[in-house]
C-alpha positions as a Markdown table, in Angstrom:
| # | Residue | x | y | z |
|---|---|---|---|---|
| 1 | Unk | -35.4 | -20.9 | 33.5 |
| 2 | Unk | -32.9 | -21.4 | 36.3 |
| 3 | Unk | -31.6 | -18.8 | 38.3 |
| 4 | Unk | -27.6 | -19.1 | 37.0 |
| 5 | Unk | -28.8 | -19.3 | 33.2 |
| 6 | Unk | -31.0 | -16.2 | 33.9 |
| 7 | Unk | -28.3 | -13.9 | 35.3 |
| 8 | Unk | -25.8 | -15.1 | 33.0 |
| 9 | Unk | -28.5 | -14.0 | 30.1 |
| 10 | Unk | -28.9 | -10.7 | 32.1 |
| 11 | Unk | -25.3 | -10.4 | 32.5 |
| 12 | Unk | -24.6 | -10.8 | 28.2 |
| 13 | Unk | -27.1 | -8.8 | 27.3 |
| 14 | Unk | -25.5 | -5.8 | 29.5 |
| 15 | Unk | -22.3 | -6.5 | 28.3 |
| 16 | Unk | -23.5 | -6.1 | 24.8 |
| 17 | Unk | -25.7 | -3.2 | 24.9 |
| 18 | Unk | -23.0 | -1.2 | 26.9 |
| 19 | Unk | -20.3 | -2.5 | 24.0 |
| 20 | Unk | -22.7 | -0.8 | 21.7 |
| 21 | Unk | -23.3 | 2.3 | 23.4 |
| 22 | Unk | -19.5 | 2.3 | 23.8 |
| 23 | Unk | -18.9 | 2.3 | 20.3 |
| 24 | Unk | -21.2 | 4.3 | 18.9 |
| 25 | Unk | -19.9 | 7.3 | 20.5 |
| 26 | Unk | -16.3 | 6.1 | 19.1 |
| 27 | Unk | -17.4 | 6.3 | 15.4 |
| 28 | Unk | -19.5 | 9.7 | 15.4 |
| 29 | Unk | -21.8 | 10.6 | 12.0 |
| 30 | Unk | -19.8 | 13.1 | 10.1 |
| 31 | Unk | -21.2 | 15.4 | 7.7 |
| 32 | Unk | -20.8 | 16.1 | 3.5 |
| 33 | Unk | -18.1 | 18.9 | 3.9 |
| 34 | Unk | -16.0 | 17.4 | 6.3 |
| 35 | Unk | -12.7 | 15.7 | 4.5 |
| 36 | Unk | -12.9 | 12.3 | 6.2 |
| 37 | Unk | -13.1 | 9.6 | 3.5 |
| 38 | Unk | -16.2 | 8.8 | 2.3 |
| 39 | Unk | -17.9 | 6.4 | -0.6 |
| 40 | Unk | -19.9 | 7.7 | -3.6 |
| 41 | Unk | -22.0 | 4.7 | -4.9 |
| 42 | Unk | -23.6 | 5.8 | -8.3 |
| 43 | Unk | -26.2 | 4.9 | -10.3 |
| 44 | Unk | -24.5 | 3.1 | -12.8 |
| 45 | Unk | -23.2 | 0.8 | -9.6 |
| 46 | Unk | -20.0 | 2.0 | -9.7 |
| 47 | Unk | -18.1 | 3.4 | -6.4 |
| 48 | Unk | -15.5 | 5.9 | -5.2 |
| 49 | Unk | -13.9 | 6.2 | -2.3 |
| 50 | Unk | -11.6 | 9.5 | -1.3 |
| 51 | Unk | -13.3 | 13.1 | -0.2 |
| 52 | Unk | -15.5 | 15.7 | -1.4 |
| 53 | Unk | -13.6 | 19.0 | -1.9 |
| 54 | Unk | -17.4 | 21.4 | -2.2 |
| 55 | Unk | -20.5 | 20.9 | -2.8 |
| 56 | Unk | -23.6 | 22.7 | -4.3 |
| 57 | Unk | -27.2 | 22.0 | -5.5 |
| 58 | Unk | -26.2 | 20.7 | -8.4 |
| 59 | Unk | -22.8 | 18.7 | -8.5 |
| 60 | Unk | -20.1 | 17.5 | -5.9 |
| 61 | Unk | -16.2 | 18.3 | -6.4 |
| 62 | Unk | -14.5 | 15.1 | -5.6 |
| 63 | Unk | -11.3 | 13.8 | -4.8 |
| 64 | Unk | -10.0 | 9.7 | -5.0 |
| 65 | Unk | -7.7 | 8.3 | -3.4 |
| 66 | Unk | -5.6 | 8.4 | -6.0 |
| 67 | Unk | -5.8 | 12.0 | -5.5 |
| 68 | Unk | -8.0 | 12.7 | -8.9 |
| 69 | Unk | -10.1 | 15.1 | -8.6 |
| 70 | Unk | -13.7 | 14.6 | -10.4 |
| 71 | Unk | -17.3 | 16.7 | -10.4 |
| 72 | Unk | -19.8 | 14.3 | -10.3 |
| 73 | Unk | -23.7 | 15.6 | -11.3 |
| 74 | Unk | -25.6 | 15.2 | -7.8 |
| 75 | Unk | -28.2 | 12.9 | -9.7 |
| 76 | Unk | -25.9 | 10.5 | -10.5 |
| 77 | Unk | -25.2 | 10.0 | -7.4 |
| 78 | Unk | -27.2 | 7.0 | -5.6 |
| 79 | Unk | -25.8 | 7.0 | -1.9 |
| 80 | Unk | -23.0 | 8.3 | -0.3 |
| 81 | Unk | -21.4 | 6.7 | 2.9 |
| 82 | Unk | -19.0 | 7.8 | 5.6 |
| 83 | Unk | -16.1 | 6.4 | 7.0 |
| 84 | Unk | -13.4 | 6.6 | 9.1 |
| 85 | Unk | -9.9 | 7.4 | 8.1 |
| 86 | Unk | -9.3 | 3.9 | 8.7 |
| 87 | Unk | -12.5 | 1.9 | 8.1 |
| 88 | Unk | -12.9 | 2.0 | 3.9 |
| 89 | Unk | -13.9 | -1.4 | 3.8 |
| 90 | Unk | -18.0 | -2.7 | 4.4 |
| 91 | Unk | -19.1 | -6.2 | 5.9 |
| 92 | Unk | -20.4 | -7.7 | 2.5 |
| 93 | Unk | -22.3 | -10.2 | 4.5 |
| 94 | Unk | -24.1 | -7.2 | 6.4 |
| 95 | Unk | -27.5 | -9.4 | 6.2 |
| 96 | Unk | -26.6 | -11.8 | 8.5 |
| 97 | Unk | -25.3 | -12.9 | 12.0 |
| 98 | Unk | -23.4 | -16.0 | 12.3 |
| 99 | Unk | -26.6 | -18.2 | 10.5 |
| 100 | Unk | -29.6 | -15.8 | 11.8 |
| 101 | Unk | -30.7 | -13.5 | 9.7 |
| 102 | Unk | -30.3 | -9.3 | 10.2 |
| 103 | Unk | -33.3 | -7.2 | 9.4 |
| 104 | Unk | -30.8 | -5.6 | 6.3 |
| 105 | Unk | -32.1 | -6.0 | 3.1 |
| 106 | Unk | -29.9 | -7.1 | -0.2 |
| 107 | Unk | -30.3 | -4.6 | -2.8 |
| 108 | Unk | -31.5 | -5.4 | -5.9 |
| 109 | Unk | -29.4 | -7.2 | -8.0 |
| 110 | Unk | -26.8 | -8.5 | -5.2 |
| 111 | Unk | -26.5 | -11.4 | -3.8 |
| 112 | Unk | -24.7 | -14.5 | -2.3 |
| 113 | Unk | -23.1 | -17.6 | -2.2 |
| 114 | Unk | -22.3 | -19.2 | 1.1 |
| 115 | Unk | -21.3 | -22.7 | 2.9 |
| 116 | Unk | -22.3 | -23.3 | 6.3 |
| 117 | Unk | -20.5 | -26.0 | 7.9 |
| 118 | Unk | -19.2 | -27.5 | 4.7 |
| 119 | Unk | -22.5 | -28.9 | 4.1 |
| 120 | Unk | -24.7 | -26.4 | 4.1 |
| 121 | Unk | -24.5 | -24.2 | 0.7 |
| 122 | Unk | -27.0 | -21.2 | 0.1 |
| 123 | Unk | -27.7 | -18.8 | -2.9 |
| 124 | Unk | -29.1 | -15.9 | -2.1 |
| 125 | Unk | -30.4 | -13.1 | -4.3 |
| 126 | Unk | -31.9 | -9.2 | -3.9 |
| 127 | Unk | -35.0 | -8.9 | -6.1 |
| 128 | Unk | -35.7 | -5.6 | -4.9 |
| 129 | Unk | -34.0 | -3.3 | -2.4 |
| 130 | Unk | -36.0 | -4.7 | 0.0 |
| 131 | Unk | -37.2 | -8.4 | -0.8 |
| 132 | Unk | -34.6 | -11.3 | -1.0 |
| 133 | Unk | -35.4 | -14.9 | -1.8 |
| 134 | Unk | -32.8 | -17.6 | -1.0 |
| 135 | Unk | -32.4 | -21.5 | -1.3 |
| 136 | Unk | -30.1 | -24.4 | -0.9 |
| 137 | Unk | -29.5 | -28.5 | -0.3 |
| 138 | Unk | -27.1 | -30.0 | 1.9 |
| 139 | Unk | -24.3 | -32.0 | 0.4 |
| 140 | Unk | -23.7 | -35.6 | 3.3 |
| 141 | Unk | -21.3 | -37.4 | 0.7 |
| 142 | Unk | -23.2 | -40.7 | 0.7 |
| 143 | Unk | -26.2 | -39.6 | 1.9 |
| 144 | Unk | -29.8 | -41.3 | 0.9 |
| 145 | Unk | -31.5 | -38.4 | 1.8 |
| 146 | Unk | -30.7 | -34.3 | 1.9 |
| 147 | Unk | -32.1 | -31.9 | 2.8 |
| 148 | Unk | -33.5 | -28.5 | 1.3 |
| 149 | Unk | -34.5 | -25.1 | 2.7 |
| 150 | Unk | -36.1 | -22.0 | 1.3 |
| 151 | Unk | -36.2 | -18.7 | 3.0 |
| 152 | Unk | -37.2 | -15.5 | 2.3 |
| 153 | Unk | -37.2 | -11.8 | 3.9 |
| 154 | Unk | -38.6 | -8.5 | 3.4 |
| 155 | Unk | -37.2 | -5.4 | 4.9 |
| 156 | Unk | -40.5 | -2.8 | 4.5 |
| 157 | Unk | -38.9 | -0.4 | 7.2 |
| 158 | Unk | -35.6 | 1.4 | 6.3 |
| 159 | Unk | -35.0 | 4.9 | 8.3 |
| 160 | Unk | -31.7 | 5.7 | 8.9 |
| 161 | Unk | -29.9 | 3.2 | 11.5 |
| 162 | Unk | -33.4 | 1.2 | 11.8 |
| 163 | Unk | -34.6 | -2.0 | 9.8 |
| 164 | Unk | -37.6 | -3.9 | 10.5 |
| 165 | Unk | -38.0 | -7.2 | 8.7 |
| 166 | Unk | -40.2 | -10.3 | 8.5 |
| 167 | Unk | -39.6 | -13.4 | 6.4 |
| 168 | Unk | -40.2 | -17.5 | 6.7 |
| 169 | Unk | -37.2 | -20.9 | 6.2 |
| 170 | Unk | -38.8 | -23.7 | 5.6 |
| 171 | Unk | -37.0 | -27.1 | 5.8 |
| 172 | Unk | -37.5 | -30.7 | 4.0 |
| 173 | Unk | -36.0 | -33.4 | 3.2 |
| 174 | Unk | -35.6 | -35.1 | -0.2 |
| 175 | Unk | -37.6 | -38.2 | 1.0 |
| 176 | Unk | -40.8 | -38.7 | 0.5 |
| 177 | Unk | -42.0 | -39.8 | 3.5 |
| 178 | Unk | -40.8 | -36.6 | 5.5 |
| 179 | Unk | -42.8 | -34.0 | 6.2 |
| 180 | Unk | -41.3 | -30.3 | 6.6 |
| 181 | Unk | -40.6 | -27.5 | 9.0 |
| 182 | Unk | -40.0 | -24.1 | 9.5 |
| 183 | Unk | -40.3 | -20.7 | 11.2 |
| 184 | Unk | -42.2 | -17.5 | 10.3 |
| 185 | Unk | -40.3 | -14.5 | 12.7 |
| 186 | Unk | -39.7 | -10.7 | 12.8 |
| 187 | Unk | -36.3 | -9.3 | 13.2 |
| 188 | Unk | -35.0 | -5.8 | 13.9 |
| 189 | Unk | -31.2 | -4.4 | 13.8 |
| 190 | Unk | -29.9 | -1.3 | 15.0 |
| 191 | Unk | -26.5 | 0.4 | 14.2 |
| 192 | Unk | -24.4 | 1.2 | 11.7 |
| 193 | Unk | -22.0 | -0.9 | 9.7 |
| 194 | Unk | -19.7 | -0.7 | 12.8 |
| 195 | Unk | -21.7 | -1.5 | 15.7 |
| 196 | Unk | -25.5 | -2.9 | 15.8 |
| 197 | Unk | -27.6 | -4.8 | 17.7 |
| 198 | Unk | -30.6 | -7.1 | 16.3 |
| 199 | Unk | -33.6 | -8.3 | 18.0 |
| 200 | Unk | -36.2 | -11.3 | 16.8 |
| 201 | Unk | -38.8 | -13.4 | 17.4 |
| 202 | Unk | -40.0 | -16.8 | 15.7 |
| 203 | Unk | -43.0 | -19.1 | 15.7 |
| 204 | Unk | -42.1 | -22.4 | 14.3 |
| 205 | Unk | -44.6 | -24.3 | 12.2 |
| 206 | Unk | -45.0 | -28.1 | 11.0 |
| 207 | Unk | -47.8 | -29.5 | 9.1 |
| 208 | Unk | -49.4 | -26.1 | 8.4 |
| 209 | Unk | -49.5 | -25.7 | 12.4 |
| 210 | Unk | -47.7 | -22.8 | 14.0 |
| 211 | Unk | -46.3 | -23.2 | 17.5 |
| 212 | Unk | -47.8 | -20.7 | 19.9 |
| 213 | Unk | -44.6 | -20.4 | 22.3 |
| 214 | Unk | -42.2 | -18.4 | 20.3 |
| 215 | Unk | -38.3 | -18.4 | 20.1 |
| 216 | Unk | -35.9 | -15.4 | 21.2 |
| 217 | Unk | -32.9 | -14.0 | 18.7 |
| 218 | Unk | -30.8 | -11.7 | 20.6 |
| 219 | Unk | -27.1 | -10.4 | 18.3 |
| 220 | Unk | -24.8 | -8.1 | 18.1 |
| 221 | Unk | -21.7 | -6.9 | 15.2 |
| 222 | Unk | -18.6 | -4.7 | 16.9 |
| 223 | Unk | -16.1 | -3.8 | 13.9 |
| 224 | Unk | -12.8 | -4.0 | 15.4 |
| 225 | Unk | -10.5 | -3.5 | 12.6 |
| 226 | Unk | -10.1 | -2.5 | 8.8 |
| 227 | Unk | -11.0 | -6.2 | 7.8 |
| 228 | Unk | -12.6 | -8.1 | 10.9 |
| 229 | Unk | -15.5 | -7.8 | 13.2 |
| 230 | Unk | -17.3 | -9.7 | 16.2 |
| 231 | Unk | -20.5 | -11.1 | 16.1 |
| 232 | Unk | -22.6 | -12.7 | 18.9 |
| 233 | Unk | -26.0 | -14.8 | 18.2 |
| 234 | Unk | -28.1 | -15.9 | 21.0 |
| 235 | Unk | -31.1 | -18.3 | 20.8 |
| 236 | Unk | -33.3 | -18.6 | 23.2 |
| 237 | Unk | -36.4 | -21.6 | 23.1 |
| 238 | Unk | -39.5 | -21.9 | 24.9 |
| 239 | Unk | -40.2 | -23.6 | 27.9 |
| 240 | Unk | -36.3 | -24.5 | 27.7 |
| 241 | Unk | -33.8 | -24.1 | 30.7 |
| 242 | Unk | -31.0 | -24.6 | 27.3 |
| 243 | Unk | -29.9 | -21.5 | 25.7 |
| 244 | Unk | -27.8 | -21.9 | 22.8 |
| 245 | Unk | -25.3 | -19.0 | 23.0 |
| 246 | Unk | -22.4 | -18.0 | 20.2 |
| 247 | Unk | -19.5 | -16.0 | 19.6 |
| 248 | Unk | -17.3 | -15.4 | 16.9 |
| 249 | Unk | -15.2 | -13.7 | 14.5 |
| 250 | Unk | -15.4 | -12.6 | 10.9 |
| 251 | Unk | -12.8 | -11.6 | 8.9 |
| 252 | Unk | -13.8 | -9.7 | 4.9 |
| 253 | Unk | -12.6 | -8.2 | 2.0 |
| 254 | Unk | -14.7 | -6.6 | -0.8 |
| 255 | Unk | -16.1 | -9.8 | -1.6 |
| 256 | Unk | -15.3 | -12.5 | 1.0 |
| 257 | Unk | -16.4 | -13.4 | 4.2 |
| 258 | Unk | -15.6 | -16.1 | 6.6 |
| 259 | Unk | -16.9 | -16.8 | 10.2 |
| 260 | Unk | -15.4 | -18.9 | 12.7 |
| 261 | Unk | -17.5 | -19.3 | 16.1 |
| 262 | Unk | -18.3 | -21.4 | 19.1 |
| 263 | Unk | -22.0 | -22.7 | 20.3 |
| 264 | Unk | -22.5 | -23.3 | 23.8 |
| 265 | Unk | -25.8 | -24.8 | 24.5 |
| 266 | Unk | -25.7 | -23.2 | 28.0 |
| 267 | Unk | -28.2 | -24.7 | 30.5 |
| 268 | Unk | -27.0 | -28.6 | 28.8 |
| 269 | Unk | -25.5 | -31.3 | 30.9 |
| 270 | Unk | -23.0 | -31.7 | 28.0 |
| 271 | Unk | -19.5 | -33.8 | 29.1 |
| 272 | Unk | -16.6 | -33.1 | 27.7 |
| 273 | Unk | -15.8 | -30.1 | 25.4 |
| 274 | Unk | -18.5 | -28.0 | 25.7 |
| 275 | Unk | -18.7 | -26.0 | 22.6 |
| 276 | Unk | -19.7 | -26.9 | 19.1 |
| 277 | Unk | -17.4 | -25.0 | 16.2 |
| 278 | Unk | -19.0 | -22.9 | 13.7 |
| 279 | Unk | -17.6 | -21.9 | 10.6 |
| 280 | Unk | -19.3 | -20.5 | 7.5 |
| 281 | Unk | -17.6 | -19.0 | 3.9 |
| 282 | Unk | -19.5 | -16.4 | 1.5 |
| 283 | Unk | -18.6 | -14.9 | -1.3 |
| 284 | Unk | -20.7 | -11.4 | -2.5 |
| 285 | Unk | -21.8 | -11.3 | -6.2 |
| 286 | Unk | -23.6 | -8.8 | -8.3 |
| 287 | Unk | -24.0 | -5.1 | -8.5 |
| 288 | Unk | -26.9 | -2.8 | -6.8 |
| 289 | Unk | -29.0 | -1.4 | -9.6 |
């Protein structure tokens, strides 16, 4: 790798890490009896957002926003999450970068629907709380040929800000002369909802042969507002002086997500404007059981 591309790498992956340490220490972990805002998610997949008033062994004394106050039986209660006075509002497309994976699972009975690039549509669905399977075909109007892609993940490590996954994508076309491709790889994320970094590695395969040189994932969320985070996703290929390096911004509700980014195939002897847009929509379905 050439020596400019190598400490501009160096330089990004400071700048990221020291973002994240930054802003970790911003949003500190609070605990139950303090009255910043926090959501109950029950087992019945409803959720409530406001603050618990007291707490015992056996129930929690609970206050919405509406300012209703509510004792809830502790084991109806599935998870409870904290947030800021300001931040009520999760990523609903926590389990992915801008098109790479996260190592966050979808629980079971969520799921997805997304476009990438227009052309690019994906369902995805949670058939545990930690194994997702997902699938799709690209839609070129006019197009003889399409093509499809399966993927799956499965997130067997979950301790506190830590997830370690593993999963394959496979790729084919609808012709049946083509022959398909993919990638087995491991990913891990760090962080909470506000800040986090994730860290993979791939091994392509074709023809039932997988490559021996593997691929580099390097990403990172920072929440900067109520409704709008940024994201960075870095690939980096073997025996390659090209890195292809992104940055963008996603903007969500409840529900919806959209991403607009820029890839810059750093390294490339590319003319002209240098960066290729990016832009992906998802909308969050379902209820965790």
């Amino acid at each position: 790798m050439r020596q400019p591309l190598r400490s501009f790498l160096i330089t990004l992956f400071l700048a990221v890490a020291l973002d994240f340490i930054l802003v970790t220490t911003s949003f500190p972990q609070q605990d139950t009896t303090s009255k910043k805002p926090v959501k109950l998610i029950l087992k019945d997949g409803s959720e409530l957002i406001g603050t618990i008033v007291s707490e015992d062994s056996l129930s929690i004394s609970f206050k919405t926003l509406g300012n209703i106050s509510i004792i809830i039986p502790r084991e109806q209660v599935k998870d409870l999450k904290h947030l800021s006075n300001h931040i009520v509002i999760d990523d609903p497309n926590h389990t992915r970068l801008l098109l790479a994976p996260t190592a966050r699972p979808l629980a079971s009975g969520q799921g997805y629907f997304s476009a990438y690039e227009i052309f690019f549509p994906l369902v995805a669905v949670g058939v545990t709380d930690f194994i997702m399977f997902a699938g799709g075909m690209s839609l070129f109007p006019g197009a003889e040929s399409q093509l499809f892609y399966f993927a799956t993940k499965v997130t067997p490590i979950q301790i506190g800000k830590l997830d370690v996954a593993g999963g394959v994508l496979y790729i084919n076309t609808t012709s049946r002369s083509s022959d398909g491709v993919g990638i087995l790889y491991g990913v891990t994320s760090y962080g909470n909802p506000n800040t986090s970094l994730t860290f993979g590695l791939g091994w392509g395969f074709h023809r039932g042969r997988i490559a021996d040189k593997l691929i580099i994932l390097l990403g990172g969320e920072l929440r900067t507002s109520n409704n709008a985070k940024l994201i960075t996703e870095n690939w980096f290929p073997p025996n390659s002086d090209i890195a292809f390096l992104s940055f963008g911004v996603r903007f969500f509700g409840e529900d919806l997500a959209a991403d607009l980014g820029f890839i810059y195939p750093a390294g490339s002897k590319i003319t002209g404007f240098p960066f290729i847009p990016w832009l992906g929509f998802v909308y969050n379905f379902g209820t965790a059981k």
